[in-house]
C-alpha positions in Angstrom: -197.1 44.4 -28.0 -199.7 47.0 -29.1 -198.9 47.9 -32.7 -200.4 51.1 -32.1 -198.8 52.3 -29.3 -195.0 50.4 -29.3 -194.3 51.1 -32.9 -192.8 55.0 -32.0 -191.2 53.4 -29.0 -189.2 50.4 -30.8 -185.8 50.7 -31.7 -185.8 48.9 -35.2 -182.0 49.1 -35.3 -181.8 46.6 -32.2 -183.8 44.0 -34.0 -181.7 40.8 -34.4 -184.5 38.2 -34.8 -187.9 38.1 -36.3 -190.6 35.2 -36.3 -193.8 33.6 -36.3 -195.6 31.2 -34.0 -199.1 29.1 -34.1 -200.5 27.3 -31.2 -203.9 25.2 -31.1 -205.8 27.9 -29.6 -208.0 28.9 -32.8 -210.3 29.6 -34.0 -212.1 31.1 -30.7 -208.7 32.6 -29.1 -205.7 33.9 -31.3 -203.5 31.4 -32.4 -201.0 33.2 -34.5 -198.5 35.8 -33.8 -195.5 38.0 -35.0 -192.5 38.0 -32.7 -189.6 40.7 -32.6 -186.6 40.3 -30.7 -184.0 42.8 -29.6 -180.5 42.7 -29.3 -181.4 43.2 -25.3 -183.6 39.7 -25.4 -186.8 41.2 -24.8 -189.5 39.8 -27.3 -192.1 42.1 -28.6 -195.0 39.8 -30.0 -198.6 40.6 -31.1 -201.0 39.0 -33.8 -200.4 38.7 -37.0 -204.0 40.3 -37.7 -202.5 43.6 -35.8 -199.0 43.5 -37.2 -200.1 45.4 -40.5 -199.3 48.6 -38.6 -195.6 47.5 -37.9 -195.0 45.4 -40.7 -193.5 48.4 -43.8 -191.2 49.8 -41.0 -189.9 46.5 -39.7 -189.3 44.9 -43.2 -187.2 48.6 -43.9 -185.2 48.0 -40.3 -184.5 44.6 -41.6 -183.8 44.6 -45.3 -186.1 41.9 -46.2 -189.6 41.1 -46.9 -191.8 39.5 -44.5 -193.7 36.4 -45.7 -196.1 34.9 -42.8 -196.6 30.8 -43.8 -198.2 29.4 -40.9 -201.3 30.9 -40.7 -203.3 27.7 -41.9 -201.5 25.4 -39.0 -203.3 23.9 -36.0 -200.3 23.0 -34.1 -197.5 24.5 -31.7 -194.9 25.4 -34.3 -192.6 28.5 -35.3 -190.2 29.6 -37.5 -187.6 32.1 -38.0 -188.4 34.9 -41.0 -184.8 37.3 -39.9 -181.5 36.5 -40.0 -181.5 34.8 -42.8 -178.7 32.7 -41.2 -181.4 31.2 -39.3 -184.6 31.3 -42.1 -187.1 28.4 -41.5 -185.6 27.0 -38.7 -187.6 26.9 -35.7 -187.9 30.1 -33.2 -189.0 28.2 -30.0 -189.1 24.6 -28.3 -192.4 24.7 -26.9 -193.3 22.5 -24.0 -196.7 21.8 -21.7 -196.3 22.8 -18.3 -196.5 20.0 -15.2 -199.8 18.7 -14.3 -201.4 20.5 -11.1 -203.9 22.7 -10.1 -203.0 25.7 -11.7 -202.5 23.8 -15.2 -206.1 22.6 -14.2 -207.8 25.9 -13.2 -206.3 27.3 -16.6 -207.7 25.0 -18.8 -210.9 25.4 -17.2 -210.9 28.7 -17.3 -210.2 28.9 -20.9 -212.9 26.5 -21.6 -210.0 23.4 -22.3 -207.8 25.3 -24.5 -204.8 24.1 -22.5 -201.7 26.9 -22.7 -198.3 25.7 -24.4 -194.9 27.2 -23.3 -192.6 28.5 -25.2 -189.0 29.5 -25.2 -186.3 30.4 -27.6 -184.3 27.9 -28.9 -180.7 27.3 -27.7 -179.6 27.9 -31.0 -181.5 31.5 -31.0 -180.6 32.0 -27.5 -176.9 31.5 -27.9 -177.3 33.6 -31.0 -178.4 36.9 -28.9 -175.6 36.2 -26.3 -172.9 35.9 -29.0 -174.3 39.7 -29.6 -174.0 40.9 -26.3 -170.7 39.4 -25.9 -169.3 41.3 -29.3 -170.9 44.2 -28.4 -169.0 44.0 -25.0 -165.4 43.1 -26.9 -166.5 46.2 -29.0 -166.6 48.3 -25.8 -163.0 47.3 -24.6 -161.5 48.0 -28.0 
């Protein structure tokens, strides 16, 4: 996400869950970010360094102040800052992808800063379809 440029484009209203991440790409590469996700699934994510220009307008879409706490970590962790529901618990299961060539070519061409996966926890991922489906019921009403 570019602050900069998505900020007039996001529809606060649709956010259901917001979070942070670290991975052990620092110092040298970023290594900490700010993720948004809307009721649609898509995840808007940038670093924490650039979210001051979205930060006053997504803490008044959400109702609640955000507090980044992982910015001193040097491993693959996340948690969840919105729904409160879900506060502190963790926003993705991140995993190393199988050994082959392109896992080697990456690592050398990042100078062996080796990338981590990520994806949204079942918990969080069941969450966001539970919305859909209401919205749905909502729609046959």
């Amino acid at each position: 996400m570019n602050p900069a440029s998505e900020t007039e484009s996001i529809d606060w209203e649709s956010t259901v869950i917001v979070g942070e991440y670290t991975v052990p790409s620092g110092p040298y590469f970023d290594d900490h970010f700010l993720v948004i996700v809307l009721r649609s699934g898509r995840m808007l994510e940038c670093t924490v360094g650039n979210a001051k220009n979205v930060i006053s307008d997504l803490e008044r879409a959400v109702g609640t102040k955000i507090v980044f706490q992982l910015c001193n970590r040097t491993d693959a962790t996340s948690r969840v800052l919105y729904p409160s529901a879900f506060a502190e618990h963790p926003l993705f299961d991140f995993y190393r992808e199988p050994n082959g060539f392109y896992r080697f070519f990456k690592a050398v061409r990042y100078f062996g800063v080796t990338e981590i996966s990520k994806r949204l926890t079942r918990e969080l991922a069941e969450y966001i379809r539970s919305l859909g489906q209401e919205k749905q019921e909502d729609r046959h009403s």
